[in-house]
DOKEGU-59143 format. One record per atom (N, C-alpha, C): x, y, z. Coordinates in steps of 0.2 Angstrom, whole numbers, padded with zeros to 4 digits, always signed. Each point is the difference from the previous one (the first is absolute). Example, Ala and Ser with C-alpha at 12.3 -4.5 7.8 and 13.67 -1.06 7.14 Angstrom:
2
+0066-0028+0039
-0004+0006+0000
+0004+0006+0000
-0002+0005-0004
+0004+0006+0001
-0004+0005+0003
REM end
This chain:
258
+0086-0090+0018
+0002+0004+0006
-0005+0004+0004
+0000+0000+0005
-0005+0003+0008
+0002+0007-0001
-0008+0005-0001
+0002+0004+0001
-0003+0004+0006
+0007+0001+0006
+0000-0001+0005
-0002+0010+0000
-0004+0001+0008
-0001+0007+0003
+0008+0002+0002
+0002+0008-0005
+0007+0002+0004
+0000+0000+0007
+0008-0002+0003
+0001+0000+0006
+0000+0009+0002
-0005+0001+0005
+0003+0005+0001
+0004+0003+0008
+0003+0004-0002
+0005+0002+0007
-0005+0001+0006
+0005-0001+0005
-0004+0000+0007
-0005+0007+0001
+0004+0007+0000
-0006+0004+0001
-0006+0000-0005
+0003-0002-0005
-0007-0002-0003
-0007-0003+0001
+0004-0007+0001
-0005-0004+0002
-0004+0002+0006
+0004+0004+0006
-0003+0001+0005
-0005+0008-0002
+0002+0004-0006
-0006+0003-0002
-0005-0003-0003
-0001-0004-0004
-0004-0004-0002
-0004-0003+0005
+0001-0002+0004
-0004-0004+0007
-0004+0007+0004
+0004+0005+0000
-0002+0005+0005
-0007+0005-0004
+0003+0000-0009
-0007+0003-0001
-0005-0005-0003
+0003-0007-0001
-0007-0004+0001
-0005-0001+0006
+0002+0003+0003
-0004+0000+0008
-0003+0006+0001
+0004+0004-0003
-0004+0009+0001
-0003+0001-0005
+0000-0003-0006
-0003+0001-0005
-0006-0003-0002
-0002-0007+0004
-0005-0003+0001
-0006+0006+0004
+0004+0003+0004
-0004+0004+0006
-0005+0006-0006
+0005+0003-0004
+0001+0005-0002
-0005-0002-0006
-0002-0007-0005
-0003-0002-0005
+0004+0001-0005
+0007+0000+0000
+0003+0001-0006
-0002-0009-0005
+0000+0001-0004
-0002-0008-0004
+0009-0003-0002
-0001-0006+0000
+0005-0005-0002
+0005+0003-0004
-0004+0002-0005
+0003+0002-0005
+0006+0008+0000
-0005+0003+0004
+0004+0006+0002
+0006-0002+0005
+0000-0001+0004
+0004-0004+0006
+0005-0001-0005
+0000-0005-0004
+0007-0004-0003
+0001+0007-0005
-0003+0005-0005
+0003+0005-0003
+0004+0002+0004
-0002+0003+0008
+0004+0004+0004
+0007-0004+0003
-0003-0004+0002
+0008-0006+0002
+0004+0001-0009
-0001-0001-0003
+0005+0001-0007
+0003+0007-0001
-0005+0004+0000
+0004+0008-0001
+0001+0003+0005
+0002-0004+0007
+0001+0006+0006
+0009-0001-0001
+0002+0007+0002
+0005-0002+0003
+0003+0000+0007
+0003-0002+0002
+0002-0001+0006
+0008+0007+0000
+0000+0005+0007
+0002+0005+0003
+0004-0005+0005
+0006+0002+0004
+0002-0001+0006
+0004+0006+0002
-0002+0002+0006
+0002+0006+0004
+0001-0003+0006
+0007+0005+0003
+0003-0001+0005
-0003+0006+0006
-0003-0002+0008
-0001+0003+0004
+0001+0009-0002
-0005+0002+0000
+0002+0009+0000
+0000+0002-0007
+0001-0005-0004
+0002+0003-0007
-0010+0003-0004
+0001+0005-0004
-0008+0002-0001
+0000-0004-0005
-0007-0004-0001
-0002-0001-0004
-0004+0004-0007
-0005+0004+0005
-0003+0006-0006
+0001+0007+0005
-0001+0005-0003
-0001+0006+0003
-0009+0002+0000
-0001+0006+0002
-0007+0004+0000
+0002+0000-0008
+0003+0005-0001
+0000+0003-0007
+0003-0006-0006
-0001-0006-0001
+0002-0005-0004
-0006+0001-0004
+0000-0003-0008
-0005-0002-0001
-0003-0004+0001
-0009-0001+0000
-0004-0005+0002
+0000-0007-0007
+0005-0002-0001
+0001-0003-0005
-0001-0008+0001
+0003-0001+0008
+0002-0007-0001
-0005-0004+0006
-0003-0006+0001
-0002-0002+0006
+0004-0002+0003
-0001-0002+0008
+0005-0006+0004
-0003-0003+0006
+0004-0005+0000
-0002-0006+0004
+0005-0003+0003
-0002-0002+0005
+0007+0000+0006
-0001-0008+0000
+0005+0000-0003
+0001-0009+0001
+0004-0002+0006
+0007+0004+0002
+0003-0003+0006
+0002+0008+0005
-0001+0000+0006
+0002+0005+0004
-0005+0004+0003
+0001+0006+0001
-0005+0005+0002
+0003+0007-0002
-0005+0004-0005
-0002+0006+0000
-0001+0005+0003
+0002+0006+0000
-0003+0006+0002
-0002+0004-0002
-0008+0002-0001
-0003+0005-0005
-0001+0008+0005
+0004+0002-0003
+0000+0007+0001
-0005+0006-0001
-0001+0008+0002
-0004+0005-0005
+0003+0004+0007
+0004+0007-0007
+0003+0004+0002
-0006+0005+0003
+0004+0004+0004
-0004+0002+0007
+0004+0008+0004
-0001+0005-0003
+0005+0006+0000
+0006-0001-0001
+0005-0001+0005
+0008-0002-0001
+0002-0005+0001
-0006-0007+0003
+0004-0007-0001
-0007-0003-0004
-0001-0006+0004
-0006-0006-0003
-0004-0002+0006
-0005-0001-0003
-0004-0007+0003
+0000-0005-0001
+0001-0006+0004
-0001-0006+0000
-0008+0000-0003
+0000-0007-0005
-0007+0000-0001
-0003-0008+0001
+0007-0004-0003
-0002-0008+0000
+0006-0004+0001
+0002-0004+0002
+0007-0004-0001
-0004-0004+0000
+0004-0005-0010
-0006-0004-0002
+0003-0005+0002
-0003-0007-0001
+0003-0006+0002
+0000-0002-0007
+0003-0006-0001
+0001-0006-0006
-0008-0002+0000
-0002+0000-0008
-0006-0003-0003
-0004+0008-0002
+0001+0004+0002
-0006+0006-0001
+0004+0005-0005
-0005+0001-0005
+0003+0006-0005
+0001+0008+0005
+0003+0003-0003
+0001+0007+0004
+0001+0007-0005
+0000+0005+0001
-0001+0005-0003
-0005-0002-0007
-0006+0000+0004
-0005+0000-0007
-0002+0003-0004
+0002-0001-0007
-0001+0005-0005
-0002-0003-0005
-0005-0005+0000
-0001-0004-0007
-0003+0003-0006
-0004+0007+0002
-0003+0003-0006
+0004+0008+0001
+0004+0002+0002
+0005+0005-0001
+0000+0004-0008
-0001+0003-0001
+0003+0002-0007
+0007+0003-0001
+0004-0002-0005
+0005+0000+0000
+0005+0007+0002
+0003-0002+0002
+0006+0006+0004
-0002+0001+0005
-0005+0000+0004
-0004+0003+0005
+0002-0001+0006
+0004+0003+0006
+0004-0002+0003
-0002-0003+0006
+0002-0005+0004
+0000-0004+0004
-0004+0002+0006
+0004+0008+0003
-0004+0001+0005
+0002-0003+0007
+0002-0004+0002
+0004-0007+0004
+0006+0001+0000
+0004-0002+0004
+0007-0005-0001
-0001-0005+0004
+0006-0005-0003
+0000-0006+0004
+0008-0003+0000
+0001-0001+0009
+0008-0003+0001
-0003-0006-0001
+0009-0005+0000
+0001-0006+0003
+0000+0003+0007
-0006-0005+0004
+0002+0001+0008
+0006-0010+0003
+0000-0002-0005
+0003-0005+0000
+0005-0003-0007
+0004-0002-0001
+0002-0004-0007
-0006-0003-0002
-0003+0003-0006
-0008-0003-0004
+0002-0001-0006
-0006-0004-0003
+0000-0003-0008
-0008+0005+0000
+0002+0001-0008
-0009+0002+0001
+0000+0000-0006
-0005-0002-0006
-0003+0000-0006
-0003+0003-0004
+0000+0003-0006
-0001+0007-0001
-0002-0002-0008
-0007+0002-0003
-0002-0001-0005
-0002+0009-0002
-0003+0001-0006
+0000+0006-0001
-0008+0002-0001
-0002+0005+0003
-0005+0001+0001
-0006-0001-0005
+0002+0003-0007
-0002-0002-0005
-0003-0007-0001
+0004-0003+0002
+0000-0010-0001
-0004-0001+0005
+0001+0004+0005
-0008-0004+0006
-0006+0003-0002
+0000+0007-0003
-0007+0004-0001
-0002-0007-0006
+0002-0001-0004
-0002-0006-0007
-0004-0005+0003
+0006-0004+0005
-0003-0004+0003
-0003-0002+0004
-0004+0007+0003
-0005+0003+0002
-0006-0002-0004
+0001+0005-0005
-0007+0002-0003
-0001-0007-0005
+0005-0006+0001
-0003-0003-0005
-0004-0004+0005
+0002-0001+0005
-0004-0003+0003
-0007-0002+0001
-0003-0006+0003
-0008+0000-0001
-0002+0004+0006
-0008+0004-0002
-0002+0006+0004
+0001-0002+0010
-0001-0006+0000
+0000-0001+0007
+0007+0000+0002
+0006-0002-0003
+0005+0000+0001
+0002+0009+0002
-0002+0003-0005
+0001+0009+0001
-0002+0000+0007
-0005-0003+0001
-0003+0005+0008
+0001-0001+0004
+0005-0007+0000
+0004-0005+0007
+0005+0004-0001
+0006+0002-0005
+0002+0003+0000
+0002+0006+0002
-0004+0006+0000
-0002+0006+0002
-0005+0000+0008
-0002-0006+0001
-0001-0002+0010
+0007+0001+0001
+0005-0004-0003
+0004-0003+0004
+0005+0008+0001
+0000+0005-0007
+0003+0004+0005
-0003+0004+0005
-0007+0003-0002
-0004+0002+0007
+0002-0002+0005
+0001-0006+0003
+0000-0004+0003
+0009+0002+0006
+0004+0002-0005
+0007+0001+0001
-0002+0008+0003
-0002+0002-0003
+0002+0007+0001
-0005+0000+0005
-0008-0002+0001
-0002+0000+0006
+0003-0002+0007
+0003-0006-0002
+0006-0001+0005
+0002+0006+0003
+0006+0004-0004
+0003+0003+0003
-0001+0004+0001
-0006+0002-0001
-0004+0006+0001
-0004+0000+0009
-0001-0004+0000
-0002-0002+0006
+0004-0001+0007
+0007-0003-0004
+0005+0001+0007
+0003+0004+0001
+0001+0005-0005
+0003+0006+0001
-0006+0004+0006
-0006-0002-0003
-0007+0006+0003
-0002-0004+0008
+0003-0005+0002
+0001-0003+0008
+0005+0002+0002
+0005+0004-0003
+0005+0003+0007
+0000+0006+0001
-0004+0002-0003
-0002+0009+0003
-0003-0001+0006
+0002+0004+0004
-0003+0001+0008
+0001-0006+0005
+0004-0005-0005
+0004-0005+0006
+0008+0004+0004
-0003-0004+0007
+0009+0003+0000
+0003-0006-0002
+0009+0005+0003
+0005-0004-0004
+0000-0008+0003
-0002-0001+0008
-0001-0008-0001
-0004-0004-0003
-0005+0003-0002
-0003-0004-0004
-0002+0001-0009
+0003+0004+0000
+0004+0001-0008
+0005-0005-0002
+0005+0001+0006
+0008-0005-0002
-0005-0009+0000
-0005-0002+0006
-0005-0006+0000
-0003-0001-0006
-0002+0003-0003
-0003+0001-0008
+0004-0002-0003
+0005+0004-0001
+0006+0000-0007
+0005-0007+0002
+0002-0002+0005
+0001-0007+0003
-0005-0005-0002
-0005+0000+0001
-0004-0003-0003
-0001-0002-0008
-0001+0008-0002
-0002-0002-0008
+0010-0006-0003
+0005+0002+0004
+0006-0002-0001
+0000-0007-0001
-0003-0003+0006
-0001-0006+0001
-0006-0003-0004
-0004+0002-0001
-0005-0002-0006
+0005-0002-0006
+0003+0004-0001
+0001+0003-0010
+0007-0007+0000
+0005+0000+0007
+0007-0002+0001
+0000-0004+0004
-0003-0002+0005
+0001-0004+0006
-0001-0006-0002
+0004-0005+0004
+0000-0008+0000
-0002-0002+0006
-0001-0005+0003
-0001-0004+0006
+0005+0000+0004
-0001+0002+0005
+0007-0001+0004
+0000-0002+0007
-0001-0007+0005
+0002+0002+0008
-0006+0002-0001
-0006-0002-0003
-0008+0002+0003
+0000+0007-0003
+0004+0007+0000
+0000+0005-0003
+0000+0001-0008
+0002+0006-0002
+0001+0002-0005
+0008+0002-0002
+0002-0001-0005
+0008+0003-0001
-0001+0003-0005
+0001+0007-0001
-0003+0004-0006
+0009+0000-0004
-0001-0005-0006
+0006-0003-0001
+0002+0007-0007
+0001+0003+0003
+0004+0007-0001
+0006+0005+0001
+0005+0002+0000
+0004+0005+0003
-0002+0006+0002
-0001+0000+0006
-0003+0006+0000
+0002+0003+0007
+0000+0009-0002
+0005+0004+0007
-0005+0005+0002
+0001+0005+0006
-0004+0005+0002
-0002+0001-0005
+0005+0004-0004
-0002+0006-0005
-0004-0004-0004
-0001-0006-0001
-0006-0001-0007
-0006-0003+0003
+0000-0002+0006
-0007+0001+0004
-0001+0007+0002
+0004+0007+0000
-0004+0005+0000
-0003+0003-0005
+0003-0002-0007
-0003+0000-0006
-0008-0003+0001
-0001-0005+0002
-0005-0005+0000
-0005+0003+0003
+0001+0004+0006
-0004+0001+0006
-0001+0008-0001
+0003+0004-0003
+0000+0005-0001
+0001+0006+0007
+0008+0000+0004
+0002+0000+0005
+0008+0002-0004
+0003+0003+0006
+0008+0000+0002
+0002-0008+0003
+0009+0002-0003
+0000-0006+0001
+0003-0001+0009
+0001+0004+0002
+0001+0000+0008
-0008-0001+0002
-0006+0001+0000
-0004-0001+0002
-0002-0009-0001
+0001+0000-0006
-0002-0007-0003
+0007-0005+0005
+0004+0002-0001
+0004-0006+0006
-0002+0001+0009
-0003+0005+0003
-0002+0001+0005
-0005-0006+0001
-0007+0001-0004
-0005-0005-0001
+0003-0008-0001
+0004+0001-0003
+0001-0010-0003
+0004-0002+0006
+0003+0005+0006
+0002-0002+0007
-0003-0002+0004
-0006+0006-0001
-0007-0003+0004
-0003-0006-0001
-0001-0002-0009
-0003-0006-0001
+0005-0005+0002
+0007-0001-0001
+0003-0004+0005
-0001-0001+0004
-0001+0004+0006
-0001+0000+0008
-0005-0004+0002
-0004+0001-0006
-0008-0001+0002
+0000-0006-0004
+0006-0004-0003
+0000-0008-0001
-0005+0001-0010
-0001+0005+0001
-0004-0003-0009
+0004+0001-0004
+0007+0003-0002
+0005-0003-0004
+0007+0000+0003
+0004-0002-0007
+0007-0003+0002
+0004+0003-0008
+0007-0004+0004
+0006+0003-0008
+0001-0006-0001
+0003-0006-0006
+0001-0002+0000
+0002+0001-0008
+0009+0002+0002
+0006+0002-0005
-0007+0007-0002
+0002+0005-0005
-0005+0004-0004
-0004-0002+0000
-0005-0005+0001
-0007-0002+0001
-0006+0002+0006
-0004+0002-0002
-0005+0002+0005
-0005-0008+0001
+0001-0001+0006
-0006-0009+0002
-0005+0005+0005
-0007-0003-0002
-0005+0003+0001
-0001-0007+0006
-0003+0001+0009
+0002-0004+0004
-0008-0003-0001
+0000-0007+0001
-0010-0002+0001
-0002+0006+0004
+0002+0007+0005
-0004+0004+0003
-0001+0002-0005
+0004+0005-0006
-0002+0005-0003
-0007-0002-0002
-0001-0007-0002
-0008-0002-0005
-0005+0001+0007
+0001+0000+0007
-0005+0001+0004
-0007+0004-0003
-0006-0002+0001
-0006+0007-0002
+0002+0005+0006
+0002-0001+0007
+0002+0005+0003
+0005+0005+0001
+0004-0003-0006
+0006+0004+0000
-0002+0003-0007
-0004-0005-0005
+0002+0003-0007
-0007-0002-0002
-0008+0005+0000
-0006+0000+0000
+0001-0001-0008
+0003+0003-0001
-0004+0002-0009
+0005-0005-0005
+0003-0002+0002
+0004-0007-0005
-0005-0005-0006
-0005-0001+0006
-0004-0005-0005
-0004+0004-0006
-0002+0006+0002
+0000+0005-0007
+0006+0001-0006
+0005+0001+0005
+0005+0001-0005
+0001-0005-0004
-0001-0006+0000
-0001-0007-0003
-0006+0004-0007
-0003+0001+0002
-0005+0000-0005
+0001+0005-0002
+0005+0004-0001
-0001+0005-0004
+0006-0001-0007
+0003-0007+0001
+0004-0002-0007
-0003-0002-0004
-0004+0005-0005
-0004-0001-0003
+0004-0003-0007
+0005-0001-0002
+0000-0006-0004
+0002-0006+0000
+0001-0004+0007
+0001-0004+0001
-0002+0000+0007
-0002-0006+0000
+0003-0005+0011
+0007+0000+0001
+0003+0001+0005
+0006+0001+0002
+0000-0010-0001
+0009+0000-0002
+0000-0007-0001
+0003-0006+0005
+0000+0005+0005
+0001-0003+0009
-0007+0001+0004
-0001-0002+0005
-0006-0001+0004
+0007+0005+0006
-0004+0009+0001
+0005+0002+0004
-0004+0001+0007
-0005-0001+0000
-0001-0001+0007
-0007-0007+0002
REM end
């Protein structure tokens, strides 16, 4: 009798594909990869529903297999947006946490999501069991995250709000966009009020602007979808784009967007 690899269920397998591809980046070794694909479990949350709070404990890791995420950090009497993550990147990272120690974050479903959650414990292991060059691809790769966002957050100070909402449209279509009609389709539901979150703006100012960029032909609606028009990628219209390109520090985006 064959003894055959279990079938495993679709979101699985599409975990397995997405942290074999992050995980290479990352240096995790073969053998860690498949421990992880074994002990993770798979979450499913429905739009709006919370996944962790600030005050959770820092117990568990997670990894967005299907959807999009919103990471949070409370801010006097509401939040900040910090990241909406996409499918394939771990988030709230806490891999060397000690136990109890609370999260600090929150994080919604900004869409119906699958996400993968092993226990923090069980990555710190398979961490440190790792070979010495594996540690330090590893520990780039978060640098690398956090310098991320560290950077795109420190580009909208002292932009105005057009060219905040161009940015945050941007990073959108990087992280979400597909091909479309020569543009972009930033294949998302998305309203005022969550690109004023993005842009850090009101949300009646933020619909003002997105009338002007209509006007001015650099986007469009299509049903809840935001399509970014071939103008928006103009360098006249949109100078600092092909930075923004290079500043997704853990990957090339996986469309050629301009």
């Amino acid at each position: 009798m064959r003894n055959e690899r279990p079938t495993l269920s679709i979101p699985k397998e599409q975990f397995r594909s997405l942290l074999a591809e992050t995980g290479r980046r990352m240096g995790l070794t073969e053998a860690a990869l498949g421990e992880l694909v074994k002990r993770a479990q798979l979450g499913h949350w429905q739009k709006n529903q919370e996944i962790f709070t600030p005050d959770d404990a820092a117990d568990l890791v997670n990894f967005l297999v299907a959807g999009a995420v919103k990471v949070t950090c409370p801010s006097g009497n509401g939040t900040v947006l910090v990241q909406l993550v996409r499918p394939g990147q771990f988030f709230g990272l806490n891999w060397f946490a000690e136990r109890g120690r609370p999260r600090l974050f929150g994080a919604t479903a900004f869409t119906d999501c699958t996400v993968a959650m092993v226990t923090s414990e069980m990555m710190a292991t398979l961490i440190s069991d790792s070979p010495p060059q594996s540690v330090m691809r590893i520990m780039s790769y978060s640098w690398r995250a956090l310098s991320r966002l560290l950077y795109q957050k420190c580009c909208l100070l002292g932009l105005r709000l057009e060219d905040r909402l161009k940015r945050e449209l941007g990073v959108l279509a990087r992280d979400f966009g597909r091909e479309h009609d020569g543009g972009m389709l930033i294949d998302l539901p998305l309203t005022h009020a969550d690109l004023a979150e993005f842009a850090i703006a009101s949300r009646a100012n933020v619909a003002r602007v997105m009338k002007q960029f209509e006007r001015n032909g650099l986007v469009s609606r299509i049903g809840r979808r935001v399509f970014l028009t071939p103008t928006f990628f103009d360098r006249d219209q949109n100078p600092d784009f092909d930075r923004l390109l290079a500043t997704d520090l853990l990957r090339p985006p996986s469309q050629r967007l301009a």
